[in-house]
C-alpha positions as CSV (number, residue, x, y, z in Angstrom):
1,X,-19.5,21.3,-27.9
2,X,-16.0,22.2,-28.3
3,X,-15.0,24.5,-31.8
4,X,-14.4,22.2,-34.5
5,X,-10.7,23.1,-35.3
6,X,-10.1,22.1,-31.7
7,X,-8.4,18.7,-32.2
8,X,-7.1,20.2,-35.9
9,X,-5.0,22.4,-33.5
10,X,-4.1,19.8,-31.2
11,X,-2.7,17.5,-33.8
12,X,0.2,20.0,-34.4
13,X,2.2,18.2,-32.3
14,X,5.7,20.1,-33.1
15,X,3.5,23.8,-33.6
16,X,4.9,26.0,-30.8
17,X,7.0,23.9,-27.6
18,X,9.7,22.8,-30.1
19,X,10.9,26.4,-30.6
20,X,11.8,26.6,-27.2
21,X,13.5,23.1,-25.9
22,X,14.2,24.5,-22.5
23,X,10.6,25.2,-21.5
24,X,10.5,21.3,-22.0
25,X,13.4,21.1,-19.8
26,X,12.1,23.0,-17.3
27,X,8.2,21.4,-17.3
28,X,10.9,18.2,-16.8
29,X,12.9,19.6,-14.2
30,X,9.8,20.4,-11.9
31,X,7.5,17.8,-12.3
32,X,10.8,16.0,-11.8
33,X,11.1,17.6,-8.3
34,X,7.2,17.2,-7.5
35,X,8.0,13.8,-8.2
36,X,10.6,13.3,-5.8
37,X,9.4,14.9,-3.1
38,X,6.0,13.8,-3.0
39,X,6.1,10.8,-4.6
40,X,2.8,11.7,-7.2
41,X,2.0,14.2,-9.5
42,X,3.7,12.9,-12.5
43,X,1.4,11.2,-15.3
44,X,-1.5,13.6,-13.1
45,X,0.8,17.0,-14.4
46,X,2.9,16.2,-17.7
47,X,-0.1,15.1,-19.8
48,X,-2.0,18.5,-19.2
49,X,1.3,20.4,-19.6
50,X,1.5,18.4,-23.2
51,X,-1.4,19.4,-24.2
52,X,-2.2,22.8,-22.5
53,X,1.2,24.4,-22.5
54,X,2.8,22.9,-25.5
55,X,0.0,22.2,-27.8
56,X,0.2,18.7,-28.4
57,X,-2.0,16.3,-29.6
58,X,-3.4,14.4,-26.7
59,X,-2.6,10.8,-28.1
60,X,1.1,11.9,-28.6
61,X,0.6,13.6,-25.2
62,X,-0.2,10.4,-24.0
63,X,2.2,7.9,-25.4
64,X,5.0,10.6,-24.3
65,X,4.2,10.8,-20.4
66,X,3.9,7.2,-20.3
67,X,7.4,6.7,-21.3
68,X,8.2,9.9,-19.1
69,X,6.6,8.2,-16.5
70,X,8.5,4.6,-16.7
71,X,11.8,6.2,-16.6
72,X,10.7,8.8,-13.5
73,X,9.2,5.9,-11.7
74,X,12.1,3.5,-12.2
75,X,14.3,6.7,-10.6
76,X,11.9,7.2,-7.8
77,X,11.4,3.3,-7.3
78,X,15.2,2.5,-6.8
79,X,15.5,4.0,-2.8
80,X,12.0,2.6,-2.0
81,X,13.4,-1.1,-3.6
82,X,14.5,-2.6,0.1
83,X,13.7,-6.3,0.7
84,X,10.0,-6.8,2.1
85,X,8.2,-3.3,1.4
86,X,7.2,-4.7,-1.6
87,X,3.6,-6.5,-1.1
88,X,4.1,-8.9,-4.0
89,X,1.1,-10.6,-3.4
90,X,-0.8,-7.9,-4.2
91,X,1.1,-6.9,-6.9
92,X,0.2,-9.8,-8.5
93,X,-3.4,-9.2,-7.9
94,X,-3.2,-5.9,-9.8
95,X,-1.5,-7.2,-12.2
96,X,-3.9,-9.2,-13.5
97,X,-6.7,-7.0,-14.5
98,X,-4.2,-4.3,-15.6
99,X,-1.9,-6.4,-17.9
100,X,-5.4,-7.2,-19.6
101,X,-7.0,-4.5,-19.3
102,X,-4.1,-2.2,-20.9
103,X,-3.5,-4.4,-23.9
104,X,-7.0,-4.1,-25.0
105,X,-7.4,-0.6,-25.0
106,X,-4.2,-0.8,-26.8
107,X,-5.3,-2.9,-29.4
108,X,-8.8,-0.5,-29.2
109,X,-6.3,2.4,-30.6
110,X,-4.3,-0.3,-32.8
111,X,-7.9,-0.3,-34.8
112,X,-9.4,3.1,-34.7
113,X,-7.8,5.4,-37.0
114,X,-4.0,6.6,-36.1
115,X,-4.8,10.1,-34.2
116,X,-8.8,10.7,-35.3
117,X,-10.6,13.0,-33.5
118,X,-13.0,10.7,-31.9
119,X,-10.1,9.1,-30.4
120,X,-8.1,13.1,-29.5
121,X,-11.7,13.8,-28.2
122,X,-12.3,10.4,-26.3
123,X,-8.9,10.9,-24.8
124,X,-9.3,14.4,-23.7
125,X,-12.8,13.7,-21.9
126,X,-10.9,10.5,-20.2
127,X,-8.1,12.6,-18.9
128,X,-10.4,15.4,-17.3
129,X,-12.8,12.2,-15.7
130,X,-9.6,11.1,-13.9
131,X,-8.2,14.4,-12.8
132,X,-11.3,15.4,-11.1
133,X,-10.7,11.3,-9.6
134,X,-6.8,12.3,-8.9
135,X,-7.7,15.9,-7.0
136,X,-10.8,13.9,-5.3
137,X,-8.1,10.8,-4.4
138,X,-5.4,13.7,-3.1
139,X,-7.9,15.0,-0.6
140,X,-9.6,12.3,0.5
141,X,-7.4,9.7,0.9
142,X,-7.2,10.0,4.3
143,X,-10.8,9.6,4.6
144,X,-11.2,6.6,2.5
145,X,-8.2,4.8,4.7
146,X,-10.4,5.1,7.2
147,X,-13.5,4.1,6.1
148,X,-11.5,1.0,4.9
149,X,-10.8,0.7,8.6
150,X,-14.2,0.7,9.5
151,X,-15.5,-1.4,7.0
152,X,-12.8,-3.8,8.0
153,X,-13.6,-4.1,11.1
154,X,-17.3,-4.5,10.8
155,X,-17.0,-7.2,8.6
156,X,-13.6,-8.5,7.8
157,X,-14.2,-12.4,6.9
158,X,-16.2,-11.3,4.3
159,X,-14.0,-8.5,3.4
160,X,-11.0,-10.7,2.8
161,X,-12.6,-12.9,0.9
162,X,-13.4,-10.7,-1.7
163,X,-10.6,-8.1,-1.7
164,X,-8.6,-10.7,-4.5
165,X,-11.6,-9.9,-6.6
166,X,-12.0,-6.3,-5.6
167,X,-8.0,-6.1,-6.3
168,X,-8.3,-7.2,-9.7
169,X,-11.2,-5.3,-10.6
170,X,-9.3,-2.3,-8.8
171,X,-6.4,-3.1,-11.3
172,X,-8.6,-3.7,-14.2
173,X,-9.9,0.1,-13.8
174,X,-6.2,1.3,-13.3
175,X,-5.0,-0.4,-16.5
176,X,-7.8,1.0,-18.8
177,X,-7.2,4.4,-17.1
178,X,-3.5,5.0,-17.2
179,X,-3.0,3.5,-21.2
180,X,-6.0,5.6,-22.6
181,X,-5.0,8.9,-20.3
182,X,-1.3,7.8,-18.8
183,X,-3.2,9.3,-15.0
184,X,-4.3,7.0,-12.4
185,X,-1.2,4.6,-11.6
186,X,0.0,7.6,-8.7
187,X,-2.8,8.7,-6.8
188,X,-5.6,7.3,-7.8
189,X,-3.8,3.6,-7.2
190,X,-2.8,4.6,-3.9
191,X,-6.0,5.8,-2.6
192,X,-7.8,2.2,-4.1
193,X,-5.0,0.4,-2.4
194,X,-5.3,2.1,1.2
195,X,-8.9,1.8,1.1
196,X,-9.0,-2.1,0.3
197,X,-5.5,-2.8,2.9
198,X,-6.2,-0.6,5.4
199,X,-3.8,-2.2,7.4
200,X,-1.8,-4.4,5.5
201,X,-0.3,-1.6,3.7
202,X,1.0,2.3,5.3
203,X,3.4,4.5,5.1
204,X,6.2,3.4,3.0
205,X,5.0,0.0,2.7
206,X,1.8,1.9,0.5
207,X,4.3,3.8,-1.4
208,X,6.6,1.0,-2.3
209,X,4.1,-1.1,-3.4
210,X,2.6,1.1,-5.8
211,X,5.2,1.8,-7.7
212,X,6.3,-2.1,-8.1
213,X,2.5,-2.1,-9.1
214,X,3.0,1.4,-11.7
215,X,6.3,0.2,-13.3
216,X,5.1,-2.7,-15.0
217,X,2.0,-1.3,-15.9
218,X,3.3,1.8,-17.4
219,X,6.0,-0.1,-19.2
220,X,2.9,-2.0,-21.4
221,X,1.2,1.2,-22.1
222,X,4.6,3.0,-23.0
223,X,5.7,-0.1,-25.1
224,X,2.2,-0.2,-26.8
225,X,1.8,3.6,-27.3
226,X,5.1,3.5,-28.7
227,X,4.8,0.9,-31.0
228,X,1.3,2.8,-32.5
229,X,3.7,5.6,-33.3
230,X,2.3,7.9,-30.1
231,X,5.6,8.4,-28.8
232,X,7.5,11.7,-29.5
233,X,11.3,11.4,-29.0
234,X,12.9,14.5,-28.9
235,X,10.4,15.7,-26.3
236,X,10.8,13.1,-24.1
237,X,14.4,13.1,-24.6
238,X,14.4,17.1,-22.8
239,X,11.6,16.3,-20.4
240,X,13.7,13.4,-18.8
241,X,16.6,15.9,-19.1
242,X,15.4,18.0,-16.8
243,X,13.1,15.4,-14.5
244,X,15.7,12.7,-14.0
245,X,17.9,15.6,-12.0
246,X,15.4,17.0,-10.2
247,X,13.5,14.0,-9.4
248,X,17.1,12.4,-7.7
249,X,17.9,16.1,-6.4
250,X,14.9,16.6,-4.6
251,X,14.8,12.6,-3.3
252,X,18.6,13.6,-1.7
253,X,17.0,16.5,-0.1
254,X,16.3,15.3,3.5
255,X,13.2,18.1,3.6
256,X,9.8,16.6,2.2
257,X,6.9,18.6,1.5
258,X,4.4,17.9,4.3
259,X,1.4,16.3,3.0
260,X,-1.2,19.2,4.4
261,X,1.0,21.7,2.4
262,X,1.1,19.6,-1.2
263,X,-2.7,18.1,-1.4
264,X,-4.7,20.7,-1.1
265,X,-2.6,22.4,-3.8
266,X,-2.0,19.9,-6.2
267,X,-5.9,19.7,-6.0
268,X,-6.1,22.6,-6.9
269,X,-4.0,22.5,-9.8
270,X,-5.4,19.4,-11.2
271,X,-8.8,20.9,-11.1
272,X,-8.2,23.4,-12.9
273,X,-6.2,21.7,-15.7
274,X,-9.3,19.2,-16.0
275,X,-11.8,22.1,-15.9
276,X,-9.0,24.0,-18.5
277,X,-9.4,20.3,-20.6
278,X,-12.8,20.1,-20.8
279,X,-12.8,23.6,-22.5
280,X,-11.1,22.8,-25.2
């Protein structure tokens, strides 16, 4: 059981990062990067940095990466936005258990009370659960693609009939996920999505498709967390300072970090930060 000042502490959400604007610049500037030349690690990284290095209330935490994350996905979705990567289809699918799904937990928070420590404490358990999913997703995903591939195989009329209910359920799990911790529209998406369309959907065709998936989705949770007063301006304003350059800098880079180099370190890092998370 955590100390009972813990959330108290938490809630001082202008405490200690304030007084130095260009660590938030920085924390922008290389999640930024991360973002551009790997494609995840954003709503997995900012949050913990939020809350962990700047001492911020996880529900303002929250609410903040989300609209960090529209605007960094937006960035990182306009080279990937060439006609027919884009699996609109199952987009759609997504869509409709995440739409759902995120305006109820929204209107979950609209009716708890603004910033409680139930909801600080509900959120913080939340955001560890799906960084230990995110590290899992970052090492395994090759290994779920092809059990995907397997299963497809074995059984695939009965597989495609229920992947448009699978897909929605898939989405309805995302939606809950990214609005109550703002993690799970990067990785975790892309290891559901490569599992269910083993085929259907590789490479850039995978990536592409996730993030016309992501935007939306993190657009209603930003929008909703914003409107709840969960939203922090002047931080996000010198987060995207420092992400929106790095994020196109790194994406104009012709070197990408090769995925045997990044996984098994952002792992790593995410373990720790949920381990760090559950300790508070």
């Amino acid at each position: 059981m955590p100390p009972a000042d813990t959330v108290h502490r938490l809630r001082s959400v202008h405490c200690t990062g304030m007084h130095d604007p260009i660590l938030y610049v920085v924390a922008g500037l290389l999640v930024g990067a991360l973002i551009g030349l790997t494609g995840i690690g954003g709503g997995s990284l900012m949050t913990p940095v939020l809350v962990l290095g700047f001492g911020q209330s996880p529900i303002i935490a929250v609410g903040t990466d989300l609209a960090f994350a529209a605007t960094t996905r937006f960035v990182a979705a306009t080279p990937r936005s060439r006609p027919g990567q884009v699996d609109w289809e199952i987009v759609r699918r997504l869509a409709y258990g995440s739409v759902p799904a995120a305006l109820a937990v929204l209107a979950l928070l609209w009716a708890s009370p603004r910033a409680s420590a139930a909801v600080n404490r509900s959120i913080l358990v939340s955001l560890a659960v799906m960084l230990f999913a995110t590290a899992a997703g970052v090492l395994c995903q090759t290994a779920l693609r092809a059990l995907g591939l397997r299963l497809t195989a074995r059984a695939l009329a009965t597989s495609e009939r229920l992947k448009p209910a699978l897909t929605v359920l898939a989405g309805i799990v995302i939606g809950v996920a990214v609005t109550l911790t703002s993690v799970g529209a990067g990785a975790v998406a892309s290891v559901l999505l490569a599992s269910l369309y083993p085929l259907r959907l590789q490479g850039e065709r995978l990536v592409a498709t996730d993030l016309a998936y992501a935007l939306p989705l993190t657009i209603v949770a930003a929008g909703g967390h914003a409107a709840l007063g969960h939203l922090d301006v002047g931080i996000l304003g010198l987060l995207l300072m420092g992400a929106v350059p790095g994020a196109l800098l790194a994406q104009r880079t012709r070197w990408r970090m090769p995925p045997k180099v990044f996984r098994p370190v952002l792992a790593t890092v995410l373990l720790a930060c949920a381990l760090r998370v559950l300790d508070l």
